[in-house]
Backbone as a chain_set.jsonl record, in Angstrom:
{"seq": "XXXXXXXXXXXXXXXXXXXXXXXXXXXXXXXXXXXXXXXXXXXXXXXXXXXXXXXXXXXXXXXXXXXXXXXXXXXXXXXXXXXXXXXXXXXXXXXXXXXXXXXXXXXXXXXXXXXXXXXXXXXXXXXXXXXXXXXXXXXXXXXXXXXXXXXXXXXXXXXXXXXXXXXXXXXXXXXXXXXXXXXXXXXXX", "coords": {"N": [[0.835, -1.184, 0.0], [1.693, 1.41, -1.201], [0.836, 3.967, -3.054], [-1.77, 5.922, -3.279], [-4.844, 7.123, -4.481], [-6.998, 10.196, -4.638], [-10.287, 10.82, -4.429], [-12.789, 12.97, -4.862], [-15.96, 14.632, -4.203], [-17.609, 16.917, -5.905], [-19.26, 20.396, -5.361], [-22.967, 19.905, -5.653], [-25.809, 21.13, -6.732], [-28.015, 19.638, -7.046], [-28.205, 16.785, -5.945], [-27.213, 15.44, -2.578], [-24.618, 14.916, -0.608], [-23.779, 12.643, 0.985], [-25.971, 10.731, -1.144], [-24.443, 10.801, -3.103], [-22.108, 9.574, -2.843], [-22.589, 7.42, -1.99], [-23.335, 6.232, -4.669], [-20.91, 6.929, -6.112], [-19.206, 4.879, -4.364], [-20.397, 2.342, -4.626], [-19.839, 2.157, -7.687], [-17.467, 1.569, -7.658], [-17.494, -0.87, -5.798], [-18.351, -2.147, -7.614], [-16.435, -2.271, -9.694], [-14.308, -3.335, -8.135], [-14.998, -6.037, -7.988], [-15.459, -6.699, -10.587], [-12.388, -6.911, -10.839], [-11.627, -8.51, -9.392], [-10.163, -7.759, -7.223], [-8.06, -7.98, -4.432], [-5.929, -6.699, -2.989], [-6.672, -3.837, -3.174], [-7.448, -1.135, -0.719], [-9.657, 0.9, 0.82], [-10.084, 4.073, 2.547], [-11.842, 6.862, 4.353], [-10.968, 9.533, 4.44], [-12.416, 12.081, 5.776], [-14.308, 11.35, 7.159], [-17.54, 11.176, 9.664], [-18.458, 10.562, 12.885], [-20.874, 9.562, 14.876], [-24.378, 10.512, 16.154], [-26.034, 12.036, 15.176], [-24.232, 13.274, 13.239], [-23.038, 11.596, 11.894], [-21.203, 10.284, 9.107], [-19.923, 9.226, 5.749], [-18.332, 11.496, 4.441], [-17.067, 13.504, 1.786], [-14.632, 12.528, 0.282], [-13.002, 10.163, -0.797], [-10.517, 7.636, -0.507], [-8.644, 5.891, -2.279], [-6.161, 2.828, -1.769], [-3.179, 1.21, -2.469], [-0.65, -0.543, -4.744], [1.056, 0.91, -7.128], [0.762, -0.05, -9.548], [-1.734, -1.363, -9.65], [-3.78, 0.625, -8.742], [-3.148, 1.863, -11.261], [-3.976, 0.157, -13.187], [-6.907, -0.139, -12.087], [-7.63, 2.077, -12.486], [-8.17, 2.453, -16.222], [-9.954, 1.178, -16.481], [-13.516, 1.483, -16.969], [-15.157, 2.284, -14.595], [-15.869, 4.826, -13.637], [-17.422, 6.154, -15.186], [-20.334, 8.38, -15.839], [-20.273, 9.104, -13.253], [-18.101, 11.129, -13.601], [-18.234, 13.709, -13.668], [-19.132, 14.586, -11.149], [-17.044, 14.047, -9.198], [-13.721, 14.896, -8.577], [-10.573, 13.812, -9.677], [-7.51, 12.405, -8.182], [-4.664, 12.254, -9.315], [-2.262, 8.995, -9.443], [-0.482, 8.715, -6.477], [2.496, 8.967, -4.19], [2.468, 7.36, -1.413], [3.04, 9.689, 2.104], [5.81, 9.61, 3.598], [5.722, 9.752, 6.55], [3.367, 8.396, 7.137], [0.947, 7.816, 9.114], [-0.984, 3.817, 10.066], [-4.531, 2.636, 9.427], [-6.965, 0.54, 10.29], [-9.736, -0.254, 8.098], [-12.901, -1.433, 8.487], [-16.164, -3.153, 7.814], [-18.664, -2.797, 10.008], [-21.466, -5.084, 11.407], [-24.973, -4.779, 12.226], [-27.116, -6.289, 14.481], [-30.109, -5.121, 14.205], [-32.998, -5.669, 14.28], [-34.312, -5.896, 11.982], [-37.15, -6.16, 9.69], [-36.372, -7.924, 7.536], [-34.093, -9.307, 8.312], [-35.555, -11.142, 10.298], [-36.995, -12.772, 8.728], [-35.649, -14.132, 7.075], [-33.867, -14.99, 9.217], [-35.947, -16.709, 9.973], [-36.64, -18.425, 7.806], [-34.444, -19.593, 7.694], [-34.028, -21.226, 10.0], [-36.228, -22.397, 9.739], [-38.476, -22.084, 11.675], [-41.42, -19.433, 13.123], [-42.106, -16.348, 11.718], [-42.801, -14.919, 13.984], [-42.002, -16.211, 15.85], [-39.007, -15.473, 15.394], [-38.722, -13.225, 15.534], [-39.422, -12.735, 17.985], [-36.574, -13.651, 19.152], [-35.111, -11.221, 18.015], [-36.339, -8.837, 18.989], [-35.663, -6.034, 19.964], [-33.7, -5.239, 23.257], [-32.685, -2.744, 24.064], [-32.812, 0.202, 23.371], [-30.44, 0.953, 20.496], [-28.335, 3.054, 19.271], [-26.962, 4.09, 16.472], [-23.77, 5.119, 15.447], [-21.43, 5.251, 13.877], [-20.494, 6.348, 10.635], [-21.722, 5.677, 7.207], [-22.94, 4.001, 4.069], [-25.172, 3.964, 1.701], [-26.561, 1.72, -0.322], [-26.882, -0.783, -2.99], [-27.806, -4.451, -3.042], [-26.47, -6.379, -5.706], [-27.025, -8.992, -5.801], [-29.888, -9.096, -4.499], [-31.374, -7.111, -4.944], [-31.843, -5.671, -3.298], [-31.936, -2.645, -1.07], [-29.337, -1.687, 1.86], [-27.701, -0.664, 4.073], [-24.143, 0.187, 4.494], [-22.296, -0.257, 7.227], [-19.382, 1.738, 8.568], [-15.99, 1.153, 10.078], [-13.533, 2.845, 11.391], [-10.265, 2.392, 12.563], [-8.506, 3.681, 14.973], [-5.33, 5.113, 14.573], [-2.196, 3.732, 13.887], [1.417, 2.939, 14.125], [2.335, 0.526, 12.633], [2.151, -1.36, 9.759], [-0.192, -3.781, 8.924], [-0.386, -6.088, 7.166], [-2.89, -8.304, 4.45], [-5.93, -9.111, 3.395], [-8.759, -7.707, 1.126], [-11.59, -7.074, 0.799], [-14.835, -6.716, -1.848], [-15.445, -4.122, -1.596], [-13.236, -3.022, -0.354], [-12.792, -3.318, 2.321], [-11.521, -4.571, 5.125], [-11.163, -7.015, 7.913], [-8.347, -6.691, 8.912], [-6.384, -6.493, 7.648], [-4.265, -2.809, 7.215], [-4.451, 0.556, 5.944], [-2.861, 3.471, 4.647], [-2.853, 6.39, 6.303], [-3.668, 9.593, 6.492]], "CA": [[0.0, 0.0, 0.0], [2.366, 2.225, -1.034], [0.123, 4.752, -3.61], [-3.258, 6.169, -3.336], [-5.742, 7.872, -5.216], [-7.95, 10.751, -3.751], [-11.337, 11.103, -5.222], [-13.505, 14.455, -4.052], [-17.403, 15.019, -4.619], [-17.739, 18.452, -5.964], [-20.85, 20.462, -4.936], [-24.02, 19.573, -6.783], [-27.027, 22.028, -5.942], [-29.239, 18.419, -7.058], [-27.624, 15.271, -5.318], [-26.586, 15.682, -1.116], [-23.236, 14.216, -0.733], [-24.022, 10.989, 0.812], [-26.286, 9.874, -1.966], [-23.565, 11.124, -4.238], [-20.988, 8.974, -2.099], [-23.024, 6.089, -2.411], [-23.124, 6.057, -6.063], [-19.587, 6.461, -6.147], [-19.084, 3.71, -3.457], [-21.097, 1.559, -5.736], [-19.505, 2.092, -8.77], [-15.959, 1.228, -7.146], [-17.654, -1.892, -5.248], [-18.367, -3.297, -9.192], [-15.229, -1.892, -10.189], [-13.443, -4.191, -7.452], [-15.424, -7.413, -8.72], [-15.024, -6.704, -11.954], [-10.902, -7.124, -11.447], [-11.738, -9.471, -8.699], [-9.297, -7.031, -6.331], [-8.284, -8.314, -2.977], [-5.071, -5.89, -2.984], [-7.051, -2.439, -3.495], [-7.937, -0.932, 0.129], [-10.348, 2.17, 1.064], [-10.296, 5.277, 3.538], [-12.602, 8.268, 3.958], [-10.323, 10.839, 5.378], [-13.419, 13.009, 6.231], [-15.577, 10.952, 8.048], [-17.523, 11.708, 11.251], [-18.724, 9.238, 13.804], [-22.174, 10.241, 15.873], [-26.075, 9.334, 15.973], [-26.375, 13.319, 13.902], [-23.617, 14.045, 12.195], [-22.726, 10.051, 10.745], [-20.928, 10.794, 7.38], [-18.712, 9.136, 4.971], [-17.365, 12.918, 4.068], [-16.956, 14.084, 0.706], [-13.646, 12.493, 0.193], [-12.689, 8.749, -1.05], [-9.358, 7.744, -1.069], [-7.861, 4.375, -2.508], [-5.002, 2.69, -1.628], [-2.648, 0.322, -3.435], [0.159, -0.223, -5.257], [1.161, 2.166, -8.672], [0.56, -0.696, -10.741], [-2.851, -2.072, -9.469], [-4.151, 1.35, -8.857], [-3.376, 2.268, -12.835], [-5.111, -1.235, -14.015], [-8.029, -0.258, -11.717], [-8.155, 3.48, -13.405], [-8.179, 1.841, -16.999], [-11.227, 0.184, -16.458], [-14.524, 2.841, -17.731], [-15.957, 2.472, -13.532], [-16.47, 6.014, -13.142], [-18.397, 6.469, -16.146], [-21.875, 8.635, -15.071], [-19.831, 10.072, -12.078], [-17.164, 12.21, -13.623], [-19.129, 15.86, -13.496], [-19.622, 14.849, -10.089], [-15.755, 13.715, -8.957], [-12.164, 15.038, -9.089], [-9.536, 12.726, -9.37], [-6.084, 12.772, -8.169], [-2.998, 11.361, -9.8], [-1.937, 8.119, -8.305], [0.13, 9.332, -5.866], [3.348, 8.107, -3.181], [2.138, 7.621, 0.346], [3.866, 10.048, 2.986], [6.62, 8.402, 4.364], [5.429, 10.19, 8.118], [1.888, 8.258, 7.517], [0.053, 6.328, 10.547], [-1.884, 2.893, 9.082], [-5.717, 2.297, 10.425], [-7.973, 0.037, 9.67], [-11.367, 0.009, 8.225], [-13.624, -2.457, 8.717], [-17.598, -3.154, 7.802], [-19.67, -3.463, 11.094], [-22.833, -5.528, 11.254], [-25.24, -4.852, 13.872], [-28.551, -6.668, 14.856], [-31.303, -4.193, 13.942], [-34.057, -6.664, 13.982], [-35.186, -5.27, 10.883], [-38.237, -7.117, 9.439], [-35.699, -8.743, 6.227], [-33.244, -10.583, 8.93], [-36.329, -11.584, 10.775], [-37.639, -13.342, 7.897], [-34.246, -14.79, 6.967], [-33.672, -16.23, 10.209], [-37.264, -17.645, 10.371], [-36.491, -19.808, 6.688], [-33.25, -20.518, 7.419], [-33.645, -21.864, 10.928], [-37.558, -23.135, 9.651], [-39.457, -21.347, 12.714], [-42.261, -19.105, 12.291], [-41.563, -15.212, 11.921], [-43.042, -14.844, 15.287], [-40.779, -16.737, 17.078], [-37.724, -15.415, 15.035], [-39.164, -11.515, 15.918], [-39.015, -12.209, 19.9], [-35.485, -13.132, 19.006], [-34.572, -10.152, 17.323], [-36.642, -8.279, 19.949], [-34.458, -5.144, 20.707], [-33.941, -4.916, 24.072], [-32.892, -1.604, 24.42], [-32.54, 1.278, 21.912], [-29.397, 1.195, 20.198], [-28.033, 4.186, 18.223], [-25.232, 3.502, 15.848], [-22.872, 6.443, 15.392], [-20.987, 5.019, 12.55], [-21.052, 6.685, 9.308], [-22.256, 4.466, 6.667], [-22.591, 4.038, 2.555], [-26.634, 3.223, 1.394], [-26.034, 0.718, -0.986], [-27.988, -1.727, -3.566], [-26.995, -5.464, -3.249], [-26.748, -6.481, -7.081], [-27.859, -9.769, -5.608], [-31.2, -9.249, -3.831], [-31.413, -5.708, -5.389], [-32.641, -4.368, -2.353], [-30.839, -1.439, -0.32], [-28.748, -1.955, 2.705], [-26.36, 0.273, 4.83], [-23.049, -0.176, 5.34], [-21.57, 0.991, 8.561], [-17.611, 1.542, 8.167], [-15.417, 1.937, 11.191], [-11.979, 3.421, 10.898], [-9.604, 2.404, 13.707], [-7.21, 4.405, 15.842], [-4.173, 5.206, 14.124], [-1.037, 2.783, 14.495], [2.417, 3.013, 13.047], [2.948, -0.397, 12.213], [1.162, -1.806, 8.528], [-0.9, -4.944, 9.167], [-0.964, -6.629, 5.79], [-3.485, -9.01, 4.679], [-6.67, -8.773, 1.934], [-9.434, -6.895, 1.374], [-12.571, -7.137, -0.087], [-14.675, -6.044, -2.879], [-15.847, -3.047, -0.5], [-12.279, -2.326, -0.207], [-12.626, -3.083, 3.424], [-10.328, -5.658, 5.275], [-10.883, -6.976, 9.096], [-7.449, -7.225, 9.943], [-5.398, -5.428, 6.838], [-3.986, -1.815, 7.01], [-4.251, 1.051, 5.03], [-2.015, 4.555, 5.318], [-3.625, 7.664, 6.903], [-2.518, 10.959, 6.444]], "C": [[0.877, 1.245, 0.0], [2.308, 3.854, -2.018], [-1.402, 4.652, -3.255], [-3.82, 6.874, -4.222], [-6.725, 8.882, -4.414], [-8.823, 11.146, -5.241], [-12.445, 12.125, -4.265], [-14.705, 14.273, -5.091], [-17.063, 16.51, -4.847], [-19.425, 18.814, -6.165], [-21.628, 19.854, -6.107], [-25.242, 20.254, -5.9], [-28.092, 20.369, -6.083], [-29.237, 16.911, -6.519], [-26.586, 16.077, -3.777], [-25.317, 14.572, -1.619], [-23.286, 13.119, -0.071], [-24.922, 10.183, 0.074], [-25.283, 9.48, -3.005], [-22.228, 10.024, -4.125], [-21.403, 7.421, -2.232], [-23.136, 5.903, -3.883], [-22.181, 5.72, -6.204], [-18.782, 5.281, -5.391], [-19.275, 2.702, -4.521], [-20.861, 1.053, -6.677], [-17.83, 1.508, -8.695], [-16.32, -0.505, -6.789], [-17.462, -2.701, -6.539], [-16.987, -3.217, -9.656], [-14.517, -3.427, -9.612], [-13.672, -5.807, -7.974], [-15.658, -7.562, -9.424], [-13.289, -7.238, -11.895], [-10.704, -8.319, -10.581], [-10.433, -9.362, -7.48], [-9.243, -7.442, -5.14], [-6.914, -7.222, -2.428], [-5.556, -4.719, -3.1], [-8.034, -2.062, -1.389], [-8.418, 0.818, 0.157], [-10.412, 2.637, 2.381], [-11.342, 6.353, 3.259], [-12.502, 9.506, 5.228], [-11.445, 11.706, 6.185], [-14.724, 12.438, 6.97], [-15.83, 11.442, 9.465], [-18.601, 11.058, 11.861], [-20.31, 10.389, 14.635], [-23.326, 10.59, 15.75], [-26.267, 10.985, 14.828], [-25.86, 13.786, 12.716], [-22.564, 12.879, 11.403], [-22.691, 10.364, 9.654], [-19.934, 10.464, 6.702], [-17.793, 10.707, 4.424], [-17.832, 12.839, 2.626], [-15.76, 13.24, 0.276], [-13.202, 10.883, 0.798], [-11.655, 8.258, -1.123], [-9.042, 6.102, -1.032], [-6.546, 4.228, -2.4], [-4.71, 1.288, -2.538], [-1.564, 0.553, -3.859], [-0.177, 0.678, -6.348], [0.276, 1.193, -9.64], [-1.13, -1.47, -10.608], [-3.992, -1.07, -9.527], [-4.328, 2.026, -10.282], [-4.443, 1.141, -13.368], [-6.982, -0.423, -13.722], [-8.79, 0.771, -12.718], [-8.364, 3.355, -15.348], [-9.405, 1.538, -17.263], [-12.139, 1.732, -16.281], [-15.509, 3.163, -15.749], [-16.245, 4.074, -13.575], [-17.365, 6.834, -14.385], [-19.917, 6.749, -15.134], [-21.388, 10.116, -14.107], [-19.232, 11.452, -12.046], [-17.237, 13.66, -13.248], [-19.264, 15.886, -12.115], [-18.505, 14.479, -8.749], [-14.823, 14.713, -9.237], [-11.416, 13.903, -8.455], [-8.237, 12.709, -9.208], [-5.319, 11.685, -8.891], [-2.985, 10.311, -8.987], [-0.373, 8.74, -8.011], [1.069, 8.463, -4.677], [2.688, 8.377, -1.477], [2.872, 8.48, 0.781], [4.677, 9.402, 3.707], [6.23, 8.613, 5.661], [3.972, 9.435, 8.338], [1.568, 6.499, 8.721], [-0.695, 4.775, 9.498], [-3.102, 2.529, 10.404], [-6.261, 1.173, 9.67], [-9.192, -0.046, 9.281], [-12.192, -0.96, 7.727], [-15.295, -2.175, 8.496], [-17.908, -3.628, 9.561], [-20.807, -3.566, 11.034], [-23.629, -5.008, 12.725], [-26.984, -5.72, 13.509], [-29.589, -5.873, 14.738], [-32.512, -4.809, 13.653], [-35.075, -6.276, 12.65], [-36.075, -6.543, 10.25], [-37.435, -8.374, 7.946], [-34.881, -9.589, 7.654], [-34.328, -11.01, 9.531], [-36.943, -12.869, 9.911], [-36.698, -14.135, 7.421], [-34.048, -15.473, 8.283], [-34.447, -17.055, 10.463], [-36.863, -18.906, 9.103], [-35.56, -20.284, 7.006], [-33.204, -21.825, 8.887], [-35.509, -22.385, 11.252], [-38.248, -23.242, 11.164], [-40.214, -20.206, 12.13], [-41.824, -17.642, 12.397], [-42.002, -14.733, 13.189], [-42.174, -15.008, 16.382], [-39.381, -16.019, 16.903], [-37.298, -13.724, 16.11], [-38.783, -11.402, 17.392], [-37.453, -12.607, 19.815], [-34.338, -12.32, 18.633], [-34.933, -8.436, 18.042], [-35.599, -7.194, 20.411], [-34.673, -5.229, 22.088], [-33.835, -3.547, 25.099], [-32.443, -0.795, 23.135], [-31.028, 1.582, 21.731], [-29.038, 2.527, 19.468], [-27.461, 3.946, 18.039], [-25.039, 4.811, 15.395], [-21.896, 6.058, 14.228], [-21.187, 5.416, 11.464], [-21.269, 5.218, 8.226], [-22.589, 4.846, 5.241], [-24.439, 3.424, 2.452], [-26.172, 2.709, 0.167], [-27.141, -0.466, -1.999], [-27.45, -2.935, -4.081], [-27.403, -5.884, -5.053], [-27.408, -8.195, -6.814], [-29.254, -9.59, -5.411], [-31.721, -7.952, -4.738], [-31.827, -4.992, -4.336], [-31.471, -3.709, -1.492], [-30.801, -1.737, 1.022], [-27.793, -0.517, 3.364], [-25.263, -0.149, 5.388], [-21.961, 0.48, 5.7], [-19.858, 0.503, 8.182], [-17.401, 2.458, 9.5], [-14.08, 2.079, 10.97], [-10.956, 2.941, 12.349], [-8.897, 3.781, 13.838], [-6.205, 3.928, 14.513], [-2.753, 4.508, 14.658], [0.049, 2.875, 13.878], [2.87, 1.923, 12.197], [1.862, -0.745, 10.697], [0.561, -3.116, 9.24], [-0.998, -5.221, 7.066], [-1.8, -7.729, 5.701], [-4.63, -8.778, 3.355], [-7.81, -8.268, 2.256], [-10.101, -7.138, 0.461], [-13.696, -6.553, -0.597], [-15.291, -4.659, -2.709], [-14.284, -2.316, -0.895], [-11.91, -1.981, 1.574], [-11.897, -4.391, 3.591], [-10.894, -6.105, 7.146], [-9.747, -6.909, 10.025], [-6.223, -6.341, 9.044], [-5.424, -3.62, 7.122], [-4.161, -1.065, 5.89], [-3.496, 2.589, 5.295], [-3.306, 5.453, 5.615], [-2.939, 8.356, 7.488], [-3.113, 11.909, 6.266]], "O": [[0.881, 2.032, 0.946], [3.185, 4.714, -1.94], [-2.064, 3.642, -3.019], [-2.979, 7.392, -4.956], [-7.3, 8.354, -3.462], [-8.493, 11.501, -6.373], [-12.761, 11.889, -3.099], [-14.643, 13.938, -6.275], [-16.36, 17.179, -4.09], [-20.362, 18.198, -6.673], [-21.178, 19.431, -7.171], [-25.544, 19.994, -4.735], [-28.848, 20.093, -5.152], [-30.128, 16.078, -6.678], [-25.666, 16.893, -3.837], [-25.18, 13.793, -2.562], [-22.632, 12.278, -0.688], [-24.926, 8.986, 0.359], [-25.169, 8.41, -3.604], [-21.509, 9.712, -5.074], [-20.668, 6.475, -2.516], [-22.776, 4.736, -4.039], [-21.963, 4.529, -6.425], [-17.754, 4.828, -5.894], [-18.344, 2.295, -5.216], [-21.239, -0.08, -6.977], [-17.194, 1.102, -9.667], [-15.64, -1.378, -7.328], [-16.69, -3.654, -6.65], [-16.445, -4.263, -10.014], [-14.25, -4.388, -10.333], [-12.774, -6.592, -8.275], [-16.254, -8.628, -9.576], [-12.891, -7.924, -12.836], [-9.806, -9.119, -10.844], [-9.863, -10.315, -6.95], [-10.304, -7.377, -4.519], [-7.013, -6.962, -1.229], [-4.538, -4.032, -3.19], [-9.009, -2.701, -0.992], [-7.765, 1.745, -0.323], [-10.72, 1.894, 3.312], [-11.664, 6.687, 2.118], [-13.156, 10.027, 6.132], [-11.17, 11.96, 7.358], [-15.797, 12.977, 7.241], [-15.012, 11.908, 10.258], [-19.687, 11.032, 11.281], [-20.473, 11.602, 14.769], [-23.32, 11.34, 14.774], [-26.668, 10.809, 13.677], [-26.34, 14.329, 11.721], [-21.645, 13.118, 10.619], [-23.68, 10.711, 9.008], [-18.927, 11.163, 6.807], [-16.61, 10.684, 4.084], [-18.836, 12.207, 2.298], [-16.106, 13.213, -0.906], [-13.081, 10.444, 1.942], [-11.442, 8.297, -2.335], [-9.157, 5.319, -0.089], [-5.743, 5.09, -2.756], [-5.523, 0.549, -3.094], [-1.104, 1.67, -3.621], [-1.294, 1.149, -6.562], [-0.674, 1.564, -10.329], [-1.571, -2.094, -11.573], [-5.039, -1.39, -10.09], [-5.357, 2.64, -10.564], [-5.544, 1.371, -13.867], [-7.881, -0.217, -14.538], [-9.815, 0.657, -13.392], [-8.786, 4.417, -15.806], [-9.862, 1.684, -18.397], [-11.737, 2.756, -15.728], [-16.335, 4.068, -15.636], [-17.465, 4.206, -13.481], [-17.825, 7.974, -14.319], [-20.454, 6.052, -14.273], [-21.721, 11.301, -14.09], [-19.408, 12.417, -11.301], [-16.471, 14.448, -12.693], [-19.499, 16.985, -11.611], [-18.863, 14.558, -7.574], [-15.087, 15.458, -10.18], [-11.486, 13.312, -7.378], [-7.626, 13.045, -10.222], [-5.493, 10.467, -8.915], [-3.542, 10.396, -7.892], [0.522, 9.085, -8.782], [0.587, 7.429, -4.215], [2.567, 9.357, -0.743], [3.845, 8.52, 0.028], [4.244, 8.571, 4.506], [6.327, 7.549, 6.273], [3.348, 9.642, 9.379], [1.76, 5.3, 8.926], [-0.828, 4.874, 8.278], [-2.936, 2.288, 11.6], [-5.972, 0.959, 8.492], [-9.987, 0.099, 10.21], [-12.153, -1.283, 6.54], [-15.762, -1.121, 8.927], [-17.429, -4.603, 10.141], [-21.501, -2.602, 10.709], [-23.159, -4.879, 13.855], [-27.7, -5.648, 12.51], [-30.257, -6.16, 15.732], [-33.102, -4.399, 12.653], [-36.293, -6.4, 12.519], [-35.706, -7.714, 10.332], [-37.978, -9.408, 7.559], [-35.365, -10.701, 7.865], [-34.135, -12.155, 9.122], [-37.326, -13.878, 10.504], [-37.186, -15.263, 7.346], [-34.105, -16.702, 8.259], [-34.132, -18.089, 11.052], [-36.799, -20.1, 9.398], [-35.456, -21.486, 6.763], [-32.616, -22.907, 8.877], [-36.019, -22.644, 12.342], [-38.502, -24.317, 11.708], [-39.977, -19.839, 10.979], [-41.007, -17.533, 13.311], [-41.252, -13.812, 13.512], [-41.781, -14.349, 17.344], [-38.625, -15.887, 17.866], [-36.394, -13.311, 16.835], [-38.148, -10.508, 17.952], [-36.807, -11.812, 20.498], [-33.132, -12.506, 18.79], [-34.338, -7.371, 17.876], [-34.727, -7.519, 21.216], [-35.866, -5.308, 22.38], [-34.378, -3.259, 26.166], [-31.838, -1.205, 22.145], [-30.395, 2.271, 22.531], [-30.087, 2.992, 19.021], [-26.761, 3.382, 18.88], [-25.947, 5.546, 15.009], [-21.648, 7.069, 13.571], [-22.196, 4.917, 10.966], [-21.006, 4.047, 8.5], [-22.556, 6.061, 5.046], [-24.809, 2.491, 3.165], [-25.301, 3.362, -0.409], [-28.181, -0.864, -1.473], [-26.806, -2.958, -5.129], [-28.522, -5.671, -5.52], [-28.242, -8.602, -7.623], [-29.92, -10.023, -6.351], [-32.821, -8.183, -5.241], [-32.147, -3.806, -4.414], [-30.35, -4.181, -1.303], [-31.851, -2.038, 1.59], [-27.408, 0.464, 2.728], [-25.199, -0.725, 6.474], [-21.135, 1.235, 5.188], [-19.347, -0.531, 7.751], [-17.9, 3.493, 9.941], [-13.531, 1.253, 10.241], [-11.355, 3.58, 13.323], [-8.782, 4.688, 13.014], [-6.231, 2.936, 13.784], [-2.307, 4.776, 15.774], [-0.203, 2.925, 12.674], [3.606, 2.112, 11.229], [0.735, -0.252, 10.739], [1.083, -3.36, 10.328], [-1.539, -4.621, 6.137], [-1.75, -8.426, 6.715], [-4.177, -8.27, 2.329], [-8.133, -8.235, 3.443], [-9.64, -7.414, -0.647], [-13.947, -5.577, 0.11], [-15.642, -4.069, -3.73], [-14.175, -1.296, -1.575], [-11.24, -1.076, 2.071], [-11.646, -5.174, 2.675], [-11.008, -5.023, 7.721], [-9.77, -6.986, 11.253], [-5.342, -5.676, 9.588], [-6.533, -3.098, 7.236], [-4.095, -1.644, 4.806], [-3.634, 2.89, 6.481], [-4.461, 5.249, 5.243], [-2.099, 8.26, 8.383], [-2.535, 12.994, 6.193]]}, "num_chains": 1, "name": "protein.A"}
């Protein structure tokens, strides 16, 4: 992970910047399983954690080598987006940069789709599945997060991204087609 790419939303009086972010999310996610990328990892320098102001930012940045990062840019993914992007050069990490990690987190939200999924899969009735999904107290998740449309199911999802603490050491390891990793590094700077 020794180049990145920074990609910036520029205003749009007709698209808010986390629909705009999810598009672009989106269009990267296919991107990644289109090349079938386990070497390409994602940051979003500008994020901000907390039940109001939960926000991937404006500001996408890929990591990678020179040569995996050019392949990726090659490929037509940002077709649609461009008017609504700037794109930086692939660029050399800072040699002074920290490495975090960023990870998808799931949470239990007994939403009426896992309810119904745990009832077929574990052939009980949605009744029964519901008192196990039963919140028991009101959670708030503070995590910013990407709205999203599985190309499987087609239906829309949210997914929460947490950024660790900053560490000096790299963690290497793979990453998937998110561009997230549970256990791999990426720089932050």
């Amino acid at each position: 992970m020794d180049h990145y790419i920074d990609l910036r939303l520029r205003p749009d009086p007709d698209f808010e910047p986390p629909k705009l972010m999810g598009a672009l999310y989106s269009k990267l996610h296919r991107a990644l399983f289109d090349l079938q990328a386990s070497d390409i990892g994602v940051s979003f320098p500008q994020h901000k954690v907390g039940v109001k102001a939960r926000s991937l930012g404006e500001h996408l940045r890929l990591h990678g080598t020179r040569a995996r990062l050019d392949e990726l840019m090659t490929l037509s993914w940002l077709t649609g987006m461009r008017d609504h992007v700037t794109v930086s050069d692939v660029m050399a990490v800072p040699g002074e940069a920290q490495q975090i990690n960023v990870v998808r987190k799931q949470f239990n939200t007994g939403s009426p789709s896992r309810v119904r999924r745990y009832a077929k899969r574990h052939n009980v009735s949605e009744a029964e599945a519901e008192k196990l999904y039963a919140p028991t107290h009101e959670r708030r998740i503070t995590l910013p997060f990407a709205q999203l449309g599985s190309r499987s199911t087609q239906e829309r999802f949210c997914l929460f991204i947490h950024h660790s603490k900053p560490q000096p050491e790299a963690v290497h390891g793979t990453f998937n087609h998110y561009g997230l990793s549970p256990k791999a590094t990426v720089p932050w700077f």
